[in-house]
C-alpha positions as CSV (number, residue, x, y, z in Angstrom):
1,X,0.0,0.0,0.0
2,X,1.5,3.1,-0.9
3,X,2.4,5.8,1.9
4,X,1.3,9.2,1.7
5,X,4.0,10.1,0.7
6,X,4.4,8.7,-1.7
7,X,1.4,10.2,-3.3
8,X,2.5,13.7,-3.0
9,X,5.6,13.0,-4.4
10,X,4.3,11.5,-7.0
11,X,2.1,14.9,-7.3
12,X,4.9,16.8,-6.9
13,X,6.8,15.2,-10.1
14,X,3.9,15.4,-12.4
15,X,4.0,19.0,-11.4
16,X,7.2,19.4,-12.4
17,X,7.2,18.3,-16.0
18,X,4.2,20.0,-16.3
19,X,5.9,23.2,-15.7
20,X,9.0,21.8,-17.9
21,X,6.7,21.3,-20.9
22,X,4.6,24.4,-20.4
23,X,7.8,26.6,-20.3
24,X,9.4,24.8,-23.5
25,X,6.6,26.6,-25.7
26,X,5.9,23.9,-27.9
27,X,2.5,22.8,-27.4
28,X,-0.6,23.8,-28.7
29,X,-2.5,26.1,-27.0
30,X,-5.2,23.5,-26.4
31,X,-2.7,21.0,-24.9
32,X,-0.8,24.1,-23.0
33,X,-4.2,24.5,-21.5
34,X,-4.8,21.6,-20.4
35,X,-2.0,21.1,-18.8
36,X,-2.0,24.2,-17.3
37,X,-5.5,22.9,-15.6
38,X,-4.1,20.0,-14.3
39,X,-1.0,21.9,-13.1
40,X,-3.9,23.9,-11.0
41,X,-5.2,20.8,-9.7
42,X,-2.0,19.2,-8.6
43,X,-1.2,22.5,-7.1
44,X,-4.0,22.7,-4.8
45,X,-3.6,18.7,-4.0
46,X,0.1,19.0,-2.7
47,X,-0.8,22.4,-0.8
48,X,-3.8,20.2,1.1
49,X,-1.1,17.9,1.5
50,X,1.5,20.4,3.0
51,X,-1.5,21.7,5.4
52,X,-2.9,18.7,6.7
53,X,1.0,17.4,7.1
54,X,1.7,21.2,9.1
55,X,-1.7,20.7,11.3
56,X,-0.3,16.7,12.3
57,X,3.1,18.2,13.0
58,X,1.4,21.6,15.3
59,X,-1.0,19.1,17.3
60,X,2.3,16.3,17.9
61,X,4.4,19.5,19.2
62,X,1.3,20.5,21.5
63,X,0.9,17.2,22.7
64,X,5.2,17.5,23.7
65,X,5.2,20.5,25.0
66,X,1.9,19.6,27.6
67,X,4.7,16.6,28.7
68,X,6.8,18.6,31.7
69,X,10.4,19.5,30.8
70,X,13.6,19.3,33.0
71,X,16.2,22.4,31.6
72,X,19.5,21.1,30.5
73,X,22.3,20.9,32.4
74,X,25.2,19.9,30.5
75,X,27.5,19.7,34.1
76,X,25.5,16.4,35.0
């Protein structure tokens, strides 16, 4: 079963030549738009990726810092 992860980079590559052939100029404009359309959808996929990834990452640092912390004492 594929990770996460491994969607979005997945995502993330398509993206990218996307952006390669879109800035090459040698598509139609028909094809240019549709890849540009797709391009907006991918876009909007990996950034619900990204958020959902920062809202994990805020609640497992809230969860931490609710744990009580000792400061550091290197001299120990």
């Amino acid at each position: 079963m594929p990770k996460p992860t491994d969607a979005f980079e997945q995502k993330l590559a398509e993206l990218e030549t996307l952006v390669n052939e879109l800035e090459a100029g040698e598509l139609s404009l028909e094809d240019a738009m549709t890849k540009f359309e797709r391009g907006i959808v991918l876009t909007r996929e990996c950034q619900q990726s990204l958020s959902a990834a920062e809202q994990k990452v805020s609640q497992l640092i809230a969860q931490n810092s609710a744990d009580e912390t000792l400061p550091f004492n290197p001299e120990q």
